[in-house]
C-alpha positions, 0 to 999 in steps of 0.5 A: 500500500502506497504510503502518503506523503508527511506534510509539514506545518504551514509556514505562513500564516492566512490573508483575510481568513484565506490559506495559502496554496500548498505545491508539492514539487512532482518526483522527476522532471527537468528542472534544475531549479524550484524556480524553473518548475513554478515559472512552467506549473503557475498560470500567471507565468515567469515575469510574475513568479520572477516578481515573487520570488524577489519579494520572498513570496515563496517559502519552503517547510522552515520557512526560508524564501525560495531563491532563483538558485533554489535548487529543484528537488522532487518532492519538496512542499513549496507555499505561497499567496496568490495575488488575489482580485478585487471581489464585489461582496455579497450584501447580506450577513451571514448567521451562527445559529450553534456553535460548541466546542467542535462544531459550527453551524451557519445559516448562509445567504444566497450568492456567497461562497461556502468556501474559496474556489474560481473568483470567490476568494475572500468573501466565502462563508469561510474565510468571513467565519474565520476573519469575524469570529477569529477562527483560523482553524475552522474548516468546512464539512461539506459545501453548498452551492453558491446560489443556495442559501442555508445550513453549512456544517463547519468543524474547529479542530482540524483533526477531527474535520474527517469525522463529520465529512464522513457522515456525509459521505457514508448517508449518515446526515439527514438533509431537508432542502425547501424549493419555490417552483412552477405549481402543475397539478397533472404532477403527481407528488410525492414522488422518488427521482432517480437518474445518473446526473453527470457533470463534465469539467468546464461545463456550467450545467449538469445533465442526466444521462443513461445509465445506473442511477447515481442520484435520488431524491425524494420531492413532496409539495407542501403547499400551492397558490397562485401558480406556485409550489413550495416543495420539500426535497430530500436528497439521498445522494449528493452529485452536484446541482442534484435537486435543480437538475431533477426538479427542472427534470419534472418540469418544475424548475426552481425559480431564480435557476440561471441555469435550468432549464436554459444558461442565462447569458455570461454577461448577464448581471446577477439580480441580488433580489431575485435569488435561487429559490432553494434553501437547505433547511434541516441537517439533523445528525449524531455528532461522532466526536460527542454522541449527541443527536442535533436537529437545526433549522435554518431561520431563513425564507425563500423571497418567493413565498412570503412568511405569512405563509 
C-alpha cells in the first residue's frame, strides 16, 4: 500500500481568513531549479513568479524564501499567496445559529461562497467565519452551492474535520432542502427521482444521462397558490446541482435557476433580489466526536413565498 506523503506545518500564516496554496514539487522532471518548475506549473507565468520570488513570496517547510538558485528537488512542499482580485461582496450577513466546542453551524445567504474556489476568494462563508469570529482553524464539512442559501456544517479542530465529512459521505446526515417552483397539478407528488446526473469539467450545467442511477431524491409539495409550489426535497445522494437538475427534470424548475432549464447569458448581471429559490433547511445528525443527536433549522425564507405563509 502506497504510503502518503508527511506534510509539514504551514509556514505562513492566512490573508483575510484565506490559506495559502500548498505545491508539492512532482518526483522527476527537468528542472534544475524550484524556480524553473513554478515559472512552467503557475498560470500567471515567469515575469510574475520572477516578481515573487524577489519579494520572498515563496517559502519552503522552515520557512526560508525560495531563491532563483533554489535548487529543484522532487518532492519538496513549496507555499505561497496568490495575488488575489478585487471581489464585489455579497450584501447580506451571514448567521451562527450553534456553535460548541467542535462544531459550527451557519445559516448562509444566497450568492456567497461556502468556501474559496474560481473568483470567490475572500468573501466565502469561510474565510468571513474565520476573519469575524477569529477562527483560523475552522474548516468546512461539506459545501453548498453558491446560489443556495442555508445550513453549512463547519468543524474547529482540524483533526477531527474527517469525522463529520464522513457522515456525509457514508448517508449518515439527514438533509431537508425547501424549493419555490412552477405549481402543475397533472404532477403527481410525492414522488422518488432517480437518474445518473453527470457533470463534465468546464461545463456550467449538469445533465442526466443513461445509465445506473447515481442520484435520488425524494420531492413532496407542501403547499400551492397562485401558480406556485413550495416543495420539500430530500436528497439521498449528493452529485452536484442534484435537486435543480431533477426538479427542472419534472418540469418544475426552481425559480431564480440561471441555469435550468436554459444558461442565462455570461454577461448577464446577477439580480441580488431575485435569488435561487432553494434553501437547505434541516441537517439533523449524531455528532461522532460527542454522541449527541442535533436537529437545526435554518431561520431563513425563500423571497418567493412570503412568511405569512
Amino acid at each position: 500500500m502506497r504510503r502518503r506523503p508527511h506534510v509539514p506545518g504551514c509556514p505562513l500564516p492566512q490573508r483575510e481568513g484565506v490559506d495559502p496554496v500548498r505545491l508539492r514539487l512532482p518526483g522527476e522532471g527537468p528542472w534544475a531549479t524550484v524556480r524553473d518548475h513554478l515559472a512552467e506549473r503557475l498560470a500567471p507565468g515567469a515575469a510574475v513568479v520572477d516578481a515573487m520570488l524577489d519579494r520572498g513570496e515563496f517559502v519552503l517547510a522552515d520557512g526560508a524564501a525560495v531563491t532563483p538558485a533554489t535548487p529543484y528537488e522532487p518532492g519538496l512542499f513549496v507555499w505561497f499567496h496568490r495575488e488575489l482580485a478585487p471581489e464585489e461582496p455579497v450584501p447580506f450577513g451571514i448567521e451562527v445559529v450553534y456553535r460548541d466546542a467542535h462544531i459550527l453551524v451557519a445559516d448562509k445567504p444566497h450568492f456567497l461562497a461556502t468556501t474559496p474556489r474560481g473568483s470567490h476568494i475572500t468573501d466565502t462563508a469561510l474565510a468571513r467565519l474565520r476573519r469575524e469570529l477569529d477562527l483560523p482553524q475552522l474548516g468546512a464539512a461539506h459545501r453548498l452551492d453558491r446560489l443556495t442559501a442555508g445550513l453549512v456544517l463547519f468543524t474547529l479542530r482540524p483533526e477531527e474535520r474527517g469525522r463529520y465529512q464522513t457522515l456525509f459521505r457514508d448517508r449518515r446526515i439527514h438533509k431537508e432542502y425547501e424549493g419555490v417552483a412552477p405549481y402543475r397539478p397533472e404532477l403527481a407528488l410525492p414522488r422518488t427521482v432517480q437518474s445518473r446526473i453527470e457533470k463534465e469539467p468546464g461545463r456550467l450545467t449538469a445533465e442526466e444521462v443513461p445509465g445506473e442511477p447515481n442520484a435520488v431524491s425524494h420531492i413532496e409539495l407542501l403547499a400551492h397558490r397562485a401558480g406556485l409550489g413550495r416543495y420539500r426535497l430530500l436528497p439521498t445522494t449528493g452529485r452536484t446541482h442534484q435537486l435543480r437538475v431533477h426538479m427542472n427534470a419534472l418540469g418544475i424548475p426552481l425559480l431564480g435557476d440561471p441555469l435550468y432549464p436554459e444558461v442565462a447569458p455570461a454577461d448577464a448581471p446577477e439580480d441580488l433580489d431575485s435569488p435561487l429559490q432553494l434553501l437547505a433547511r434541516t441537517l439533523e445528525f449524531t455528532d461522532p466526536v460527542t454522541g449527541r443527536r442535533h436537529r437545526f433549522d435554518s431561520r431563513r425564507r425563500l423571497s418567493a413565498w412570503p412568511a405569512a405563509e
